[in-house]
Each structure stands twice: as C-alpha cells, then as structure tokens.
C-alpha positions as CSV (number, residue, x, y, z in Angstrom):
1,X,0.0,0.0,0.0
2,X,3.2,2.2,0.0
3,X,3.4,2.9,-3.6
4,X,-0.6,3.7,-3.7
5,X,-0.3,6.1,-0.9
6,X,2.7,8.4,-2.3
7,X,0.9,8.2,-5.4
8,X,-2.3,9.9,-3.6
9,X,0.0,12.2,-1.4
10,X,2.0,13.2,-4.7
11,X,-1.1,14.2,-6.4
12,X,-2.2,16.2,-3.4
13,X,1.3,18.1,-3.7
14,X,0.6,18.8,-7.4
15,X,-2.9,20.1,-6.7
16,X,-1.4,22.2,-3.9
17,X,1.4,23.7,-6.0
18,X,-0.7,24.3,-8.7
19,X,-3.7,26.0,-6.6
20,X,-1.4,28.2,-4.8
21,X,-0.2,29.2,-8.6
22,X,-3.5,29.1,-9.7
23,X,-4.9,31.6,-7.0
24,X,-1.5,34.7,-7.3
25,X,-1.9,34.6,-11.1
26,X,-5.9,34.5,-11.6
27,X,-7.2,35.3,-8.1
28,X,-10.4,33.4,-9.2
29,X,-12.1,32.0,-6.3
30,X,-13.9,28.7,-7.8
31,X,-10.9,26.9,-9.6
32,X,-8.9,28.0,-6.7
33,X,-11.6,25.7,-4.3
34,X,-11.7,22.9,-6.9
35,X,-7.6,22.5,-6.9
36,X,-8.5,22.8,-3.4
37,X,-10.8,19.8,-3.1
38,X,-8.8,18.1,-5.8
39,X,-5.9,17.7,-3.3
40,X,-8.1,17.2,0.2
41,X,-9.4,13.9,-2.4
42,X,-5.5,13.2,-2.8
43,X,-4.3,13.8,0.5
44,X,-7.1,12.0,2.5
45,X,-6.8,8.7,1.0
46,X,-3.1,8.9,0.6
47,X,-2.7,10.0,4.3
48,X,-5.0,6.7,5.1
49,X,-3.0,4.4,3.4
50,X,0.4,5.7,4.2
51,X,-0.5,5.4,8.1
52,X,-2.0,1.6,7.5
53,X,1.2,0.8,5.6
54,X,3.7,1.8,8.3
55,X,1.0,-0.5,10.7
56,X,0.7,-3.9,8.4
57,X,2.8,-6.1,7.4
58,X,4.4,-5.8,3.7
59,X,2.2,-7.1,1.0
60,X,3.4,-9.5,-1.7
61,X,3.0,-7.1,-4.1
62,X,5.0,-4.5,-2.6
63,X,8.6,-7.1,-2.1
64,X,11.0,-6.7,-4.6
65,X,11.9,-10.6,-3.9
66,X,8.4,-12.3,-4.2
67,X,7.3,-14.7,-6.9
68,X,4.3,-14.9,-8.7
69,X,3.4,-17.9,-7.2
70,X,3.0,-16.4,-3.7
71,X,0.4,-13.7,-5.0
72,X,-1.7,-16.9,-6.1
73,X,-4.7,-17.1,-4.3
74,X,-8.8,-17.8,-4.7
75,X,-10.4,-16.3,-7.1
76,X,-14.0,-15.5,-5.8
77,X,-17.2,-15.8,-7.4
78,X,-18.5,-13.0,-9.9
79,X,-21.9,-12.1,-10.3
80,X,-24.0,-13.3,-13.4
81,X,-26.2,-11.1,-15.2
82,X,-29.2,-9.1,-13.6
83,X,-31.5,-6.6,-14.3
84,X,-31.8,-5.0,-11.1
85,X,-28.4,-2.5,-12.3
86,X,-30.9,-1.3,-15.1
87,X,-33.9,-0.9,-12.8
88,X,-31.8,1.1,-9.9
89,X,-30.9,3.4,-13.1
90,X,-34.0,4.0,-14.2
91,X,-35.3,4.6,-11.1
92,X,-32.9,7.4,-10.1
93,X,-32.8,8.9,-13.9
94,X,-37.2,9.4,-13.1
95,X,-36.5,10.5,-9.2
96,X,-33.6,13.0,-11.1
97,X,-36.2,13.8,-14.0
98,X,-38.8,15.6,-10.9
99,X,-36.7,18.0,-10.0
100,X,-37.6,18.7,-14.0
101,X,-41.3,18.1,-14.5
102,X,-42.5,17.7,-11.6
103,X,-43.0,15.2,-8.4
104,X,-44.8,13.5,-10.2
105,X,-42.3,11.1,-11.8
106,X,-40.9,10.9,-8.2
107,X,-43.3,8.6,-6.7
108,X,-42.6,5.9,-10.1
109,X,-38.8,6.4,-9.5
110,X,-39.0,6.2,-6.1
111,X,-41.0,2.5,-6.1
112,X,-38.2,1.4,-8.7
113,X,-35.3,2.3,-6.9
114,X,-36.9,0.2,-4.0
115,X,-37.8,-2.5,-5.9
116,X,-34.5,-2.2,-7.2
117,X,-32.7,-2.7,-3.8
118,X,-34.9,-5.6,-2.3
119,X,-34.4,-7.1,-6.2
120,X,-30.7,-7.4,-5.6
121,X,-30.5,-8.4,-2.2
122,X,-32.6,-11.5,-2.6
123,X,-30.4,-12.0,-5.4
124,X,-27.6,-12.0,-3.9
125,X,-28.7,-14.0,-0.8
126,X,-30.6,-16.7,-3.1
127,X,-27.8,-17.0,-5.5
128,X,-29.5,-16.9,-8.5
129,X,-32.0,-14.6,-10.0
130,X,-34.9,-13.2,-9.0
C-alpha cells in the first residue's frame, strides 16, 4: 500500500502547488476551491494508506523478492447477469427527472429504486436470479 499512498499524497502536492499558482496569477475563487478539493481527495486517501502501511505487514505485491506464485490465491465468485443494475438506473434517472417536470415522476422512480434494492439483495442472498 506504500506505492498507492505516495501516489495519492503526490497528487495532493501537485494540486497544492498548482492551486497556490492558480490563485497569485488569476485570483479566481472557484478553480482555486476545486484545486483545493482536488488535493483534500489526494491527500485523505493517501494519508489513510500511508498510516496503514507503516502499521501492516508488507504485501506481496510490494517485495521486490516475491514470486508470482505467492500472489496466487482464490479467485472469488463474480456475479452473473441481472436486471436490477438497469432498474436502480432507471429509477434514479425518473427520481432526477422531478426536480424537472415535476413530483410526479418521483413517486414511479422512487418504487423502482426500492424494488431495485430488495431485487438485488434476494439475489444475492438466493444466489441466482430473481
């Protein structure tokens, strides 16, 4: 998790250089909040995951001695098809399309996005589809 978290924390330095650059040349306040956030997403993470990889012990992806064979492992099960995805969607896309035409198309996308989340839990608790 080293090499992830100075990733993070390098690209909270370059938003941080480049905002304080951003800001004395343009003095524009939103781009100047959005470099901003763009390094707090950086840093956060990267400040996460540098503390938990000074606390665990080393991964095999991060030894320069290990083999292949010891980053072999189980390969867990993948989901098959559903529709329930395409359901959530439309549901939210209806609930999104009120704030447009009215609340009307609220109470629709509202029941999908419900269905939608009981749909995929018994799914996923069954096993198979629903």
């Amino acid at each position: 998790m080293r090499v992830e978290a100075l990733l993070l924390l390098g690209l909270a330095v370059f938003f941080t250089i480049t905002g304080t650059v951003y800001w004395f040349t343009s003095y524009e306040q939103a781009g100047t909040l959005m470099l901003i956030g763009s390094a707090l997403l950086g840093l956060l993470p990267g400040a996460y995951y540098f503390w938990w990889s000074r606390r665990m012990e080393e991964r095999t992806e991060d030894r320069d001695d290990a083999e292949v064979a010891e980053g072999a492992g189980t390969v867990a099960a993948f989901p098959g098809s559903s529709i329930w995805p395409f359901v959530l969607g439309v549901g939210l896309a209806l609930t999104a399309v009120a704030l447009v035409l009215g609340i009307w198309t609220a109470v629709p996308g509202i029941a999908l996005v419900i269905s939608a989340l009981v749909g995929v839990t018994v799914e996923s608790r069954r096993g198979g589809t629903v």
